[in-house]
C-alpha positions, 0 to 999 in steps of 0.5 A: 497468523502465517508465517513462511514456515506456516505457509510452507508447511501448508503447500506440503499439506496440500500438495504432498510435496515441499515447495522449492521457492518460499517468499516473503512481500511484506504490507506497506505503510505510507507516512505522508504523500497520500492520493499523490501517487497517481498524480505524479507527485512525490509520496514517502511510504515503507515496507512493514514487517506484516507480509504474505507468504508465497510457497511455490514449485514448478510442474511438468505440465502447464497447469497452474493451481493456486490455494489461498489459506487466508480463504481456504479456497482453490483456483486452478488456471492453464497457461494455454487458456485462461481468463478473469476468475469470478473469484477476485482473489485469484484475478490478481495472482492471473493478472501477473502471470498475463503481466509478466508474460505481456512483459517478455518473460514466457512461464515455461510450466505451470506450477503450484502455489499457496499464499497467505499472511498476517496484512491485516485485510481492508487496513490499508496496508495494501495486501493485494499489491504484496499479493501481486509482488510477491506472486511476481517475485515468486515467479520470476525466482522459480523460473530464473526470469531475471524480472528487475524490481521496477519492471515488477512493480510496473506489472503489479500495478497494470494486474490491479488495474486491468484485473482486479479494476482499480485503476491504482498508482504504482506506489504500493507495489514499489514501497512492497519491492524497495522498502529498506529496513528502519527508513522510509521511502521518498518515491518520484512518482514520475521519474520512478525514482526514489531516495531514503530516509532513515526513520529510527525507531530509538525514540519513537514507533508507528503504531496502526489503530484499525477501524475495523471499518472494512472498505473495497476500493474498487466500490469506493469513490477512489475512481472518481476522486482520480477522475476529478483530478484529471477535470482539474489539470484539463482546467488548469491546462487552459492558463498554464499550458506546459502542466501535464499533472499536478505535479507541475503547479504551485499552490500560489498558481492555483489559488490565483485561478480558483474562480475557473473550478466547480468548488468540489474539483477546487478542493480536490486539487488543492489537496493534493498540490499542497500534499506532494509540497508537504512531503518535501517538507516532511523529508527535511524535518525526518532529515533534521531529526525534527518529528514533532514538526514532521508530526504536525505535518501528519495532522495537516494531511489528515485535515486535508484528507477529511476536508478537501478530499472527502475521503475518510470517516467518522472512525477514523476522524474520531481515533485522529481527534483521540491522538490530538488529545495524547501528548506523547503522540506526535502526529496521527492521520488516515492512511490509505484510499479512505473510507476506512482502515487504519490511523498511522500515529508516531508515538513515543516509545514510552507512551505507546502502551497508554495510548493504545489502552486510551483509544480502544476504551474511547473508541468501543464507547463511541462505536461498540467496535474493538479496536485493534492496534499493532506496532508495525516496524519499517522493514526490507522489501520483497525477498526469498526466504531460505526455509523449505520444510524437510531440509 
């Protein structure tokens, strides 16, 4: 696994020089709020201490060359003239560089660039948005651009989707640059702003159980289920016609019209009406200092995402069912676009140990898979890291 000095070393390596701009952009977890974000409602994710690492010097000409040490593969791009790459990959590094500059911010040289890290890939812990944060951080630290967090966050999320096409919600990008040391984040999807929560780990910790299940949410079904989505609102617009999203009805408003939808778009908004309220449930619960109920919480997610949404899998049902049975468990679910990744459980300090031993026996009888598991803390946002080699 990589680290800023790994990775730092790497670019000596590769380049015969040492970088003079290393950065840090962490994974992120979400605790609950999940498919909401591009609904305007309300999620409450975090940063992690799983993160890519971006070393970076300028160069003289306009020539932009990229290595990714996570593939060991190159891409090299010119700021005069460049398109989508056939390697996905470096689609979300030239996403931002397009991005940042539709922005206002003009890249003045071209430059050098190696990345990687330790975000476990297809776990849901969303390294393409620390890919694309970073890549923008990166860039506006080694050219004195100014770029505030917001406006990155906003050019992340346009790179994914006009770039790597998934047409995604902003909240990845915005937990991987505003996430807070031992808290977690209530963002307004709509209004772009955020309140935290502290979430001590004295107690309790999250651990992730990873699948093993790899997934791309550009083939998956998370595009439709948006699309869906928009059916509903355009449905729901006919009798309540101030809702812009459904961010703006209640459960009760939209079961009194249930008979207007086809069943499957019923259900995927009632999933997610019933998600953005949850979370505002689970603040006042963080808030209370009440996590058994906050992991109850959780466990209702998680049937809602398997249920209404149809989003996850037979692994991941099955790792939610293993935690039901651990009392030192609070609460489990899928995280993520679905089909795969990661279970996000909170555990009792003392009980972690058991349970991870549990699950991966069960869960290599059920499916001859290893599970992998990682204790995962809440961790500050994207930031510039101090070590360079050789000073």
């Amino acid at each position: 696994m990589w680290n800023a000095e790994l990775i730092s070393s790497k670019f000596e390596s590769i380049y015969n020089q040492n970088p003079t701009t290393v950065i840090k952009s962490p994974g992120r977890i979400n605790l609950i709020g999940e498919h909401t974000d591009y609904n305007d409602g309300f999620v409450l994710p975090a940063a992690i201490d799983k993160a890519i690492y971006f070393a970076l010097r300028e160069r003289e000409d306009r020539l932009c060359r990229f290595y990714s040490v996570d593939l060991d593969d190159y891409h090299e791009i010119n700021l005069d003239d460049y398109a989508k790459s056939p390697k996905q990959w470096a689609n979300y590094l030239i996403g931002v560089i397009n991005e940042i500059q539709e922005e206002g911010h003009q890249i003045p040289t071209g430059f050098e660039l190696a990345f990687g890290g330790d975000i476990p890939l297809g776990a849901g812990l969303s390294s393409s948005a620390a890919v694309e944060t970073g890549m923008g951080y990166g860039l506006s630290q080694l050219f004195g651009l100014s770029v505030d967090r917001l406006t990155l966050a906003k050019v992340a999320q346009r790179a994914e989707r006009k770039f790597a096409g998934l047409n995604c919600g902003i909240m990845d990008m915005y937990a991987s640059l505003f996430g807070k040391r031992d808290a977690v984040i209530k963002l307004d999807c709509r209004a772009l702003t955020h309140q935290y929560f502290d979430l001590p780990t004295k107690n309790h910790s999250i651990v992730l159980c990873n699948t093993g299940v790899k997934h791309n949410l550009s083939e998956t079904a998370y595009n439709k289920r948006r699309e869906e989505c928009e059916e509903g609102v355009a449905i729901i617009q006919t009798q309540f016609p101030a809702v812009v999203s459904l961010r703006d009805i209640s459960l009760s408003q939209l079961t009194s019209i249930e008979s207007l939808f086809p069943p499957v778009v019923y259900r995927r908004c009632h999933f997610v009406v019933a998600e953005i309220e949850r979370v505002g449930r689970a603040c006042s619960a963080l808030t209370g200092g009440r996590f058994k109920e906050f992991g109850d919480f959780m466990y209702e997610t998680h049937e809602g995402l398997r249920d209404d949404y149809e989003v996850s899998c037979p692994e991941l049902d099955f790792l939610v069912e293993q935690a039901k049975l651990n009392q030192d468990v609070l609460g489990s679910r899928m995280m993520g676009g679905g089909f795969g990744g990661c279970t996000i459980n909170l555990i009792k300090n003392d009980g972690i140990e058991d349970f991870i031993a549990s699950a991966t026996k069960a869960y290599e009888a059920a499916f001859n898979i290893e599970l992998k598991s990682y204790t995962v803390v809440l961790n500050n946002g994207v930031e510039e890291v101090s070590l360079v080699p050789g000073e």
